[in-house]
C-alpha positions in Angstrom: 23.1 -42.2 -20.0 20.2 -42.1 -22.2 17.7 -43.7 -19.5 19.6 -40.7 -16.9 18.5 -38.2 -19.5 15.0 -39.1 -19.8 14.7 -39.7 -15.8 15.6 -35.5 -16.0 13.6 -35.1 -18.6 10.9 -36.6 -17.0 11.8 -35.4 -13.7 11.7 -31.7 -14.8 8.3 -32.2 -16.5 6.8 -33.0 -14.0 7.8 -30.4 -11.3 7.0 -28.0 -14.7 2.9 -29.4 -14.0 3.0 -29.6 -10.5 3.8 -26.1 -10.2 1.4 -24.8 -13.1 -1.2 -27.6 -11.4 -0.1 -24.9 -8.1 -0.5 -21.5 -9.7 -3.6 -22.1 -11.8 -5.5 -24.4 -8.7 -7.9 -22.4 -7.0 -8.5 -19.6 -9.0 -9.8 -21.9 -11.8 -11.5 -24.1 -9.1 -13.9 -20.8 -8.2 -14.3 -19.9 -12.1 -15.6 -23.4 -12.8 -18.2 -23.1 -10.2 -18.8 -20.4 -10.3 -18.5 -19.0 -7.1 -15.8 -18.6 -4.0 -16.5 -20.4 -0.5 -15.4 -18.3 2.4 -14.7 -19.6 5.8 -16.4 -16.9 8.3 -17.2 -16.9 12.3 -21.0 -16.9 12.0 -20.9 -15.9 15.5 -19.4 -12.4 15.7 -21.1 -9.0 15.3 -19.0 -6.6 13.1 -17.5 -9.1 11.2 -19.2 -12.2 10.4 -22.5 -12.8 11.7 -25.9 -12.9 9.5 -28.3 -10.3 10.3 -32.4 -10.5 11.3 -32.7 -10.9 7.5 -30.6 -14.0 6.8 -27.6 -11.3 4.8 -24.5 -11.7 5.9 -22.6 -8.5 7.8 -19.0 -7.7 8.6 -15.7 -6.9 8.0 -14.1 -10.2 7.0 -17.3 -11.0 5.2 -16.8 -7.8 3.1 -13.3 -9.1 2.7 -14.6 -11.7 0.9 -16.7 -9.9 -1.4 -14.1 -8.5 -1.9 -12.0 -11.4 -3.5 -15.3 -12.3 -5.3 -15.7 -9.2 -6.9 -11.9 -9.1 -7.7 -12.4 -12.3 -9.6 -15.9 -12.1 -10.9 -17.0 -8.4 -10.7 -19.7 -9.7 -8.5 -19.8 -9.4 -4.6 -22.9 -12.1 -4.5 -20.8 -14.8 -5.7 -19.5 -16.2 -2.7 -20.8 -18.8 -0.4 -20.0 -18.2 3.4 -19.1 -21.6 5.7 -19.6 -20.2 9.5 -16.2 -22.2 11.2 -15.4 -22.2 15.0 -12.1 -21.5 16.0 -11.2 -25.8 16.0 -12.3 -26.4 12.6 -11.4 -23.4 10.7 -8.3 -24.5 9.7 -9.0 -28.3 8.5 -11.9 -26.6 6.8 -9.0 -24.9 4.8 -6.7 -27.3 4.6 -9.2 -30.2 3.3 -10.3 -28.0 0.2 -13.9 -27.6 2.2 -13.1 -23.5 1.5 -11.2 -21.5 -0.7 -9.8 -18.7 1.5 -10.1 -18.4 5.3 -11.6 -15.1 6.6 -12.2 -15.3 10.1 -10.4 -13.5 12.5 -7.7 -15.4 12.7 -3.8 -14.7 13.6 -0.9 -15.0 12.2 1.5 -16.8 13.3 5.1 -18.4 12.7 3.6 -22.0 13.6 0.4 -21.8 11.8 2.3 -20.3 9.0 5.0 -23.6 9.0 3.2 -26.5 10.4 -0.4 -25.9 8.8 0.0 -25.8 5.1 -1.3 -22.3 5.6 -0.3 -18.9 4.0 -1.6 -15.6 5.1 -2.2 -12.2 3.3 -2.5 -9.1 3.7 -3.4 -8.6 7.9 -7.0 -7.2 7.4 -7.4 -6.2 11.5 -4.6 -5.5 13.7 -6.2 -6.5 17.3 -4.9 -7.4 21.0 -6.1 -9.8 23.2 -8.5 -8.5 26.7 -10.9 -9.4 29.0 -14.5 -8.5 29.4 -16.0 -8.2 32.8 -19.6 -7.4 34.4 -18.9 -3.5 36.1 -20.4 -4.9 39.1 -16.8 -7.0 39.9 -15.7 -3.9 40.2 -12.2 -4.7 38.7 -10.6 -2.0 37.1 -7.4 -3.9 36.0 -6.6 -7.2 34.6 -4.1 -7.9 37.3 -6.8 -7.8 39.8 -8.3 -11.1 38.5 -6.1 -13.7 40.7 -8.1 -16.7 41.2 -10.8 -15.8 38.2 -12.9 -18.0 36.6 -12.4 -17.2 32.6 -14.0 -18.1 30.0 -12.1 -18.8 27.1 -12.2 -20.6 23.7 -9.9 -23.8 23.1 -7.4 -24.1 20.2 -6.8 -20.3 19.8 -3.8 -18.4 20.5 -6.1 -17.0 23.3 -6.0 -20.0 25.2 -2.1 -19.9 25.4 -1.8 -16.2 26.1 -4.0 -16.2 29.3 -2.5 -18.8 30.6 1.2 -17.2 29.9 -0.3 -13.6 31.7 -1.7 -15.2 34.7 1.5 -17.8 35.2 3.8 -14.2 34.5 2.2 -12.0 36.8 2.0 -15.2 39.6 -2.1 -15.3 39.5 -4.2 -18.2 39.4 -7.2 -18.9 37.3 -9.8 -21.6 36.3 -10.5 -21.7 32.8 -14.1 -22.3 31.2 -13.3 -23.6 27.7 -16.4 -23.8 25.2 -15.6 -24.4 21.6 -18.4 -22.2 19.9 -18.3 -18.3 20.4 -22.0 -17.8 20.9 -22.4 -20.3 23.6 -19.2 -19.2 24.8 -20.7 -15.9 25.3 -24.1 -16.9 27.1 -21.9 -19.0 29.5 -20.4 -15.3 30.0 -23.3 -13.8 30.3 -24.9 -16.3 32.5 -22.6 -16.0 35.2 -20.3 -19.4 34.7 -17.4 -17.1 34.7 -15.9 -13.8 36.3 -14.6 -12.9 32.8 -14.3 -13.4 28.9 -11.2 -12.9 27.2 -10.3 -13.0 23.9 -9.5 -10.5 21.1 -10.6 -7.2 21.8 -13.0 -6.7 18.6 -14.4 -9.8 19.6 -15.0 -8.8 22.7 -16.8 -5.7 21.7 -18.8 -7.7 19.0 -19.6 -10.1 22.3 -20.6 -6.5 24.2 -22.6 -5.2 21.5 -25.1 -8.3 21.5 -25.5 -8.6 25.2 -28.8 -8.1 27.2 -27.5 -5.5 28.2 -24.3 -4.1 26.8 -23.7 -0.8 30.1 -23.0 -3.5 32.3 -20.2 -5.1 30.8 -16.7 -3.2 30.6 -13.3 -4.0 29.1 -10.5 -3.8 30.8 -7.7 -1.7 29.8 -4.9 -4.4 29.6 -3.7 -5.6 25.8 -1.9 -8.8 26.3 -0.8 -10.1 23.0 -0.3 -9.2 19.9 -3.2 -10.3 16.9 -2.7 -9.4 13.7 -5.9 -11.0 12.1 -5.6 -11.5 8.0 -6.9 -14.2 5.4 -5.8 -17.5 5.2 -5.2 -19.7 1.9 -3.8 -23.4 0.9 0.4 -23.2 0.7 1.6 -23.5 -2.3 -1.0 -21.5 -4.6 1.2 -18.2 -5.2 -1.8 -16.7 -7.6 -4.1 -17.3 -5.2 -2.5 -16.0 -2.6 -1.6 -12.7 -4.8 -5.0 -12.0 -5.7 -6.3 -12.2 -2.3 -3.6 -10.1 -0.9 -3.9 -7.8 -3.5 -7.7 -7.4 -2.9 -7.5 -6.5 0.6 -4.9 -4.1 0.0 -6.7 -2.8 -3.2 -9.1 -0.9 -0.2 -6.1 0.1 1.6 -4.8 1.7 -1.6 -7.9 3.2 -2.3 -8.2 5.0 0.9 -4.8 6.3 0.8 -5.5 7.8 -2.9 -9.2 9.2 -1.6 -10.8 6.9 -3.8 -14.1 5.9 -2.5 -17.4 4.3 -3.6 -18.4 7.6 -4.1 -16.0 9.0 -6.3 -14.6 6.1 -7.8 -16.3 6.4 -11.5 -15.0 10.2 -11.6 -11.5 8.6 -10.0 -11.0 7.1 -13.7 -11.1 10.8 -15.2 -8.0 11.4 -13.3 -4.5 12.3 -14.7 -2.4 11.0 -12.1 -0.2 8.2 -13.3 -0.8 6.5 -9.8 -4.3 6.6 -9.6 -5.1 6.1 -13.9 -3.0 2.5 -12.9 -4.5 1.4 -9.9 -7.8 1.9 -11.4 -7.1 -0.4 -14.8 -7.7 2.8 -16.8 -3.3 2.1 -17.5 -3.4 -1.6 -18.0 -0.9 -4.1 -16.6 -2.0 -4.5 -13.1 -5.0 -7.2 -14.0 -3.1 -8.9 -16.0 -0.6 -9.6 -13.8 -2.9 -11.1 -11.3 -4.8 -13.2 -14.0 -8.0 -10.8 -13.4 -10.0 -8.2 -15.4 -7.8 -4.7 -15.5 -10.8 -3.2 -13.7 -10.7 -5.8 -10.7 -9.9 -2.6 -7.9 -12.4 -0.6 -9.6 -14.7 -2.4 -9.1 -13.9 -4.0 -5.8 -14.2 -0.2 -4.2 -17.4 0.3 -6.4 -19.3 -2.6 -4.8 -17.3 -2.7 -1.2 -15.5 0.7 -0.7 -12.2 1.8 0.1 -10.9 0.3 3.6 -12.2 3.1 5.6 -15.6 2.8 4.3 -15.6 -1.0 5.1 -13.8 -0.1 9.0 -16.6 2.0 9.8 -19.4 0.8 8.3 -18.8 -2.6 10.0 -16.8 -2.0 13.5 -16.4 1.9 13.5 -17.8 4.3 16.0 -21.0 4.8 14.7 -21.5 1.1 14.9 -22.5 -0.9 18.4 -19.0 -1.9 18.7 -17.8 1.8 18.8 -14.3 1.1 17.8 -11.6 3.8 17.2 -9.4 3.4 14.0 -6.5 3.0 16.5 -3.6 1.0 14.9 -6.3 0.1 11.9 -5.8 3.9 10.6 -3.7 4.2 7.4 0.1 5.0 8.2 -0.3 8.7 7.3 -2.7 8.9 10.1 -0.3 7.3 12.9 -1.7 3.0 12.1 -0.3 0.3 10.5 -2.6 -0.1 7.4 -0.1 0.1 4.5 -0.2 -0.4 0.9 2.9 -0.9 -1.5 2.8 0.7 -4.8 -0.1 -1.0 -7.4 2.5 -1.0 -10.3 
């Protein structure tokens, strides 16, 4: 009975460390080097891709400024590893990054068989197809027979193939695993048309020779909501980087922006006085500084600011807030209380 005891004993002990070893993992992995590593695209205009000057640009790369600044108070440290679509997630996986931010979707097999978790959705997307105007095909369902060019181990591969087979068309698939030469295989002519999400289509678009002559169809095939990816297992981990992401949601919905967000902690609403650490609690919780949202949408800006600065219509991409508008403006972005 004695030996039974100290088996429990034991037993429990050590489930007590494994799960501490869990919650404290990669947030004290970053702090003692000082830095997070962030898995980007490299490849994609509007939201990972380094510009003429060597500085990394986009939307999921702000995302991860974001999660540095929410555990450092310092957008600059972070480290970005540019992943294709085939090694993203064994990047992940392996410890090689500490959060995944690469337009990437969620879904109920990477979410079970991958050892993955994902946050907060970051881009709510679709899948299309790209085509040169002079094919002169106005409809998706006029591509019978198409060559497409597509890239391997995404869920894009799967959901052309399921449109074409469903709507009794044939195709001949081009499959190149990196998205830049992906795209000049596009743009040389290997292929009628390019499908794949439809910001990355119009990231593709925007970099072309010569962006008029390209159109997108008007067919959305799939469903892609695009958010971060972390290691299972790491709940505070995973809670701070959901919580950063939806820190510019939040912001946006309170009309806090970069702006505004030093005379924001003047305020007397309750709401806004919590969300901004000037009430304490909220920092704490996470195992960050109380101020971790203020100064995420000092240094990055509320979610709006980051949408248009990066993707919106006065970029090259052009894009529409569509379903990436807050819910009080008809979207799907969505922020539960920060208390």
């Amino acid at each position: 009975m004695k030996i039974f005891k100290l088996c429990v004993v034991v037993a429990v002990a050590l489930v007590m460390v494994t799960a501490g070893t869990a919650m404290a993992g990669t947030l004290a992995d970053v702090r003692a080097k000082g830095f997070i590593q962030a898995g980007v695209n490299g490849d994609l205009f509007g939201f990972g891709k380094p510009d003429a000057k060597g500085v990394w640009r986009g939307l999921d790369v702000d995302t991860a400024r974001a999660i540095a600044v929410a555990v450092f108070g310092d957008k600059n440290k972070v480290r970005f590893t540019p992943l294709t679509a085939k090694t993203r997630f064994t990047a992940l996986q392996s410890g090689e990054i500490d959060v995944l931010t690469r337009n990437c979707t969620q879904t109920l097999s990477r979410d079970t068989a991958l050892g993955l978790d994902f946050c907060q959705v970051n881009y709510y997307d679709g899948q299309g197809f790209l085509v040169p105007k002079k094919l002169g095909v106005k409809s998706a369902k006029e591509l019978n027979g198409a060559t497409v060019c597509v890239l391997p181990g995404t869920t894009t591969e799967l959901n052309v193939a399921d449109y074409f087979r469903a709507n009794g068309m044939k195709m001949k698939p081009v499959v190149i695993e990196n998205t830049a030469e992906l795209a000049k295989a596009f743009f040389a002519g290997r292929c009628d048309c390019l499908t794949s999400d439809a910001s990355q289509l119009a990231g593709t678009r925007a970099v072309a020779p010569n962006p008029k002559a390209y159109v997108i169809l008007p067919e959305i095939i799939s469903k892609e909501p695009l958010a971060p990816a972390v290691r299972h297992g790491d709940n505070q981990w995973k809670d701070i980087v959901n919580y950063s992401v939806l820190a510019m949601i939040n912001a946006e919905e309170l009309g806090i922006t970069s702006k505004n967000v030093k005379k924001m902690l003047k305020s007397k609403d309750p709401k806004i006085q919590r969300f901004l650490g000037v009430s304490p609690g909220n920092g704490k919780a996470l195992g960050l500084n109380e101020k971790y949202a203020y100064n995420i949408i000092k240094q990055i800006g509320n979610y709006g600011e980051v949408f248009e600065r990066n993707v919106g219509v006065k970029t090259k991409l052009g894009i529409k807030r569509g379903l990436n508008a807050l819910w009080t403006n008809g979207g799907l972005m969505y922020s539960p209380p920060f208390k």
